[in-house]
N, C-alpha and C positions, 0 to 999 in steps of 0.2 A: 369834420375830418374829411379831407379830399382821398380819392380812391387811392392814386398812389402812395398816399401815406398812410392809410391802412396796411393797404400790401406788403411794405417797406418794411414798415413793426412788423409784420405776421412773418416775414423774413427772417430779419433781424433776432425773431424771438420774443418782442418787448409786447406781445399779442401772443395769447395761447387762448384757440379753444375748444382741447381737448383734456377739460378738465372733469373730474369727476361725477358733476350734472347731468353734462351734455348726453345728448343720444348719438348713436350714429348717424353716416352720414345718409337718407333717405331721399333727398331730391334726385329722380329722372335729369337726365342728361337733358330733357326736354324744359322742364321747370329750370335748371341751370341755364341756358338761354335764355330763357323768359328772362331773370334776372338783370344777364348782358343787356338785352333788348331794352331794359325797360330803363337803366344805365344811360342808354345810347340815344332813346329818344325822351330823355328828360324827366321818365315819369317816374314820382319819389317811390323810395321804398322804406319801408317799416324803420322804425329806430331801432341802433345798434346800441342793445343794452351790455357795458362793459361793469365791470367791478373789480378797482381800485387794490392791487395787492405790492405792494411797495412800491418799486418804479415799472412792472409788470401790471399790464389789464386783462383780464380773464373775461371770455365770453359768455356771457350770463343769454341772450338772446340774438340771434343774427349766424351762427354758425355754418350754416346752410348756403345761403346767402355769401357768405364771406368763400365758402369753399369753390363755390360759383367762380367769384371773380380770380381766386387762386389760379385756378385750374387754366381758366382763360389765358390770364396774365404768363402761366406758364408753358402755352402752348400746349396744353390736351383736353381744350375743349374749342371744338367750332362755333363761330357764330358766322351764320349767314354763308356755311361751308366754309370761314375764313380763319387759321390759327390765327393767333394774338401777332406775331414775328412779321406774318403777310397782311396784315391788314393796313390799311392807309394812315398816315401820321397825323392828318385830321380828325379820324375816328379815334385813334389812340388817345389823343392831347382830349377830346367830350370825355372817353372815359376818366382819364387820368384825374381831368380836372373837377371834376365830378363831384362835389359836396354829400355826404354820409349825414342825419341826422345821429347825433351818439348821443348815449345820456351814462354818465359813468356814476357809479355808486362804490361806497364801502361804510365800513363798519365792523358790527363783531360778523361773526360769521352766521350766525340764528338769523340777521338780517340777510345776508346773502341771500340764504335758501329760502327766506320769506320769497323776498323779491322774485327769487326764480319761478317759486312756485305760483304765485299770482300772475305771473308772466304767461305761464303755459294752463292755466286754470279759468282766469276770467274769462277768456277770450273762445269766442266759439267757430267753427269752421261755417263758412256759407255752405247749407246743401246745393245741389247740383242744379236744383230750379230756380232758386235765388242766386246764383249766378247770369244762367240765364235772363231773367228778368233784368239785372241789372247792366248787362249788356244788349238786350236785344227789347228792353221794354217800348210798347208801342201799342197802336191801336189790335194788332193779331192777340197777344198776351192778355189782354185785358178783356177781349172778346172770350178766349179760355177761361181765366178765373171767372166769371160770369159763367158760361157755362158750368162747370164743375160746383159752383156754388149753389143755383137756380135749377137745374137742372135734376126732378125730380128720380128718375133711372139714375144719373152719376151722383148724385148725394147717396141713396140706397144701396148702393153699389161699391162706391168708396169709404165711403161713414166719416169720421174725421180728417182734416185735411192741412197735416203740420209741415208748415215751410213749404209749401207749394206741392206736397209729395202725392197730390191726384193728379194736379196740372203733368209733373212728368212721365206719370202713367197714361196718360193721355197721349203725348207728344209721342212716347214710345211706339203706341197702337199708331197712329196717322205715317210715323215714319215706316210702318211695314206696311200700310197699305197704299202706301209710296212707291216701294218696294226698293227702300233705303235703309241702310244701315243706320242699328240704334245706337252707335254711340255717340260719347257727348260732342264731340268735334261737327258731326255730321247734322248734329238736331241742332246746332249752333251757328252752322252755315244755313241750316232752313230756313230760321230765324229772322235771322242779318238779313235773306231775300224777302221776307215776307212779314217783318214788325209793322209795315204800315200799312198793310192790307187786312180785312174785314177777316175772322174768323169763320165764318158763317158756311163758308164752302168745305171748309175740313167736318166742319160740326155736322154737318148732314152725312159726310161719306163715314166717320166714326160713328155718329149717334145710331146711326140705325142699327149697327151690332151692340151697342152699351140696350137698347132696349130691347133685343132679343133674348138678351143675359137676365135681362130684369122681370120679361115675361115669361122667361122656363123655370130660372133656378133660383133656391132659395138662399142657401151659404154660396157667399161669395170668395170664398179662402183659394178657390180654382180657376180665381179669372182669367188666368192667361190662356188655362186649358177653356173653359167657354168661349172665350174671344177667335181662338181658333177654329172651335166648332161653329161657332155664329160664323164665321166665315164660309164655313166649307157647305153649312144646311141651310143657311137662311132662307131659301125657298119653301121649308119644310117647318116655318115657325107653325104655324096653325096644326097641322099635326102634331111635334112634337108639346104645341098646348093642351091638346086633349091629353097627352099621359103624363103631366107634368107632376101630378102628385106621385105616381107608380115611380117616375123616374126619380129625384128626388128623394123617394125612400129609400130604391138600388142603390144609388151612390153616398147615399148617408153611411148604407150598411156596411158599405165599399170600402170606405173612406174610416168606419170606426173598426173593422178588420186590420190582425198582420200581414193579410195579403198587399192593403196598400204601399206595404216599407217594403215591400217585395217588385211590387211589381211596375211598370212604365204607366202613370195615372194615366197618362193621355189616353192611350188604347184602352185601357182596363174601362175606363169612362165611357169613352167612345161607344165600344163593345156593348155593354150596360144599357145605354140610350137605347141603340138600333137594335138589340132584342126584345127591351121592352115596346120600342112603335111599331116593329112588325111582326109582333107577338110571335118570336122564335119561341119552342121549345128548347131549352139548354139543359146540359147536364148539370144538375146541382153541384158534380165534382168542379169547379172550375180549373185547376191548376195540379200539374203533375206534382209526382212525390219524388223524395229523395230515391226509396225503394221502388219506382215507377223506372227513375234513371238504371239504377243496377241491374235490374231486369233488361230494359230494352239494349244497354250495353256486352250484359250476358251473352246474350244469342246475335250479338253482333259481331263480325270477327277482325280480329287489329291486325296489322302488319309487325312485322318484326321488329322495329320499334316502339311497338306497344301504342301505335297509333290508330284510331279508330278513322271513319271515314264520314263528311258533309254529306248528308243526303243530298246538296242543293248545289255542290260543287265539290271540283276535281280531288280535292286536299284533305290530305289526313291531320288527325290532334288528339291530342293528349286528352284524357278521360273529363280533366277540368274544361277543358278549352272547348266543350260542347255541351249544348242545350237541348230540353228536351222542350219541344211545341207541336201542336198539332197539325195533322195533314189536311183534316179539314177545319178551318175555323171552328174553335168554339160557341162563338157569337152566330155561325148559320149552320148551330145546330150540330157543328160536328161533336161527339163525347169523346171525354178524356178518359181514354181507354188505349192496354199497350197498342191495339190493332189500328189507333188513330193516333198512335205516335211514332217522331222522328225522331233523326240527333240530327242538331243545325249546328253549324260554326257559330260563333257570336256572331260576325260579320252578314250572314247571311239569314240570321234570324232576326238582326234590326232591320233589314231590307224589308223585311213582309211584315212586319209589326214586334215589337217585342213582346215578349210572354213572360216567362218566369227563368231565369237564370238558376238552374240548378246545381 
C-alpha cells in the first residue's frame, strides 16, 4: 500500500486506529520525523499490521507510525523545518509514492487479540548500548567490550554485563571526563568520530579511577559516588588504602542506617572517608533533630509574616523552607549542638554541602 493511499483510507475513514487495543499516542515529535525521514530516504519501515472488519481495516500494529505521517500530510508536523503544503513536489511525489509493507488479517475476534498480543510481546526493544553498537560498531567498541570483559577491576566492579549495560557505564564516565554531556545523542556523536580508532587512549584515562574504586571500596552499589571521589582524591589512593577497612565499615553502617534515606550520600560518604584518614574526632550525634529545629527557631525572631531569616543570605521563609546544618562542619569536628547550629535556606545549604532537610 502506497503512502497516499493509506492516508486517503485514514481520511476517508475505511482506516481506524483508534480502536480499543491501541495505546496512545507516545512518539516525540522527534521519532515522528524520524519516521518522515526514513520515508523520504527510502529506508523501510516495520509492517503495517491491519485487521479485516468488513470493508473497514483496523490498526492492529503501525499506529504511531501512521500518525506520523498524518500529521505531516496535514501540515502540523515539520520536517526538515518544512510543513507538508511547502515542501517540494518532488519530495511530495517519494513520499506519496512510497510502498507500506501491510499484512492484513481476520478472523474471530480471540485471534485478533492473539495476534495483537504477540505483536507487542515477542519483540524486545534494543537497549541504549546495542543501538549503539549497531550504528557506531568498529574497532573503539570492540576495544571497550574487551575491556569491560578482561578487565579485572571492571569485571569486579560491574559483575554481570546484560546488553552491553557495563559498556554504557563506561561510555557515561569517558564522556564526563570529556567534559561532555551524557546523553544518548552526544555519546553517539563521539562514536561516529571515533569507531575506527583504538580504544586504548580512553582505557587509561577511565581505568585508573575504575582501579581506585577497586583498591578502596568493597560494595559497589555507590559507583557513581566513588567515581566522583576517585576523581577529586586520586592523589590520595595510598592513604585512603591504609584505612580502607575502617572506611568501608563507616559507610556500610552509613549505608544500612535511616540516615542514608535522609540524607545527600555523596557528602554523607565524602564526610565519612575524610574523618576517618584524618582521624577527626566527630560527634557521635551526626544530624540534627526535628526538636533541634524548634529550639533554634524558638529564640529565633520572624518578621510579620511569620518569616524566619537565612543565616547565609538576605531572605526571609517560612519555618519549612529552612534547614537546620552546622556552622562548623561536622566532618572537621564541628558538634551538632544548638551553639553550632544554623537555619540555611534550601538554596544556600546545597551551596556548602547538603545535610539533612529537616
Amino acid at each position: 500500500m502506497k503512502v497516499k493511499e493509506l492516508y486517503n483510507q485514514i481520511v476517508d475513514g475505511k482506516i481506524t486506529s483508534d480502536i480499543e487495543l491501541q495505546r496512545e499516542i507516545i512518539y516525540t515529535k522527534e521519532k515522528q520525523k524520524l519516521v518522515i525521514d526514513s520515508i523520504i530516504r527510502k529506508i523501510p519501515l516495520p509492517a503495517f499490521y491491519f485487521w479485516k472488519r468488513g470493508t473497514k481495516l483496523e490498526v492492529l500494529d503501525g499506529k504511531q507510525r501512521i500518525e506520523a505521517i498524518k500529521l505531516f500530510k496535514q501540515n502540523l508536523l515539520e520536517y526538515n523545518d518544512t510543513l507538508w503544503r511547502d515542501t517540494n513536489s518532488r519530495l511530495q511525489k517519494i513520499v506519496d509514492d512510497t510502498e507500506l509493507k501491510t499484512i492484513i488479517t481476520s478472523g474471530p475476534d480471540s485471534l485478533k487479540r492473539e495476534i495483537f498480543r504477540r505483536i507487542n510481546t515477542l519483540g524486545e526493544a534494543l537497549s541504549k548500548y546495542e543501538v549503539l553498537n549497531g550504528l557506531h560498531h568498529g574497532q573503539y567498541l570492540r576495544g571497550l567490550k574487551t575491556y569491560v570483559t578482561n578487565d579485572n577491576a571492571a569485571v569486579e566492579i560491574f559483575g554481570g554485563n546484560k546488553r552491553g549495560g557495563n559498556q554504557y557505564k563506561i561510555l557515561n564516565k569517558i564522556m564526563i571526563l570529556n567534559r561532555k554531556d551524557q546523553n544518548f545523542g552526544e555519546i553517539s556523536e563521539y562514536l561516529k568520530r571515533n569507531k575506527n580508532k583504538s580504544f586504548n587512549q580512553d582505557k587509561t584515562k577511565v581505568g585508573k579511577y575504575i582501579k581506585f574504586i577497586f583498591s578502596i571500596f568493597e560494595n559497589y552499589k555507590e559507583f557513581d559516588i566513588y567515581f566522583d571521589l576517585a576523581k577529586k582524591y586520586l592523589n590520595d589512593r595510598s592513604i585512603w588504602s591504609q584505612k580502607k577497612d575502617i572506611i568501608n565499615k563507616n559507610i556500610t553502617k552509613y549505608l544500612k542506617s535511616d540516615y542514608s534515606k535522609l540524607t545527600d550520600k555523596s557528602k554523607e560518604i565524602e564526610d565519612i572517608i575524610i574523618t576517618t584518614v584524618k582521624n577527626i574526632s566527630t560527634d557521635p550525634k551526626r544530624l540534627f533533630t526535628v526538636d533541634d529545629k524548634k529550639n533554634l527557631l524558638r529564640d529565633t525572631q520572624k518578621n510579620d509574616d511569620g518569616k524566619y531569616p537565612c543565616c547565609d543570605c538576605p531572605n526571609q521563609f517560612l519555618e519549612d523552607e529552612l534547614t537546620v546544618d552546622h556552622k562548623k562542619p561536622w566532618s572537621k569536628g564541628g558538634p551538632t549542638v544548638l551553639s553550632n547550629a544554623q537555619l540555611l535556606c534550601r538554596p544556600c545549604n546545597s551551596k556548602k554541602g547538603n545535610k539533612y532537610f529537616i
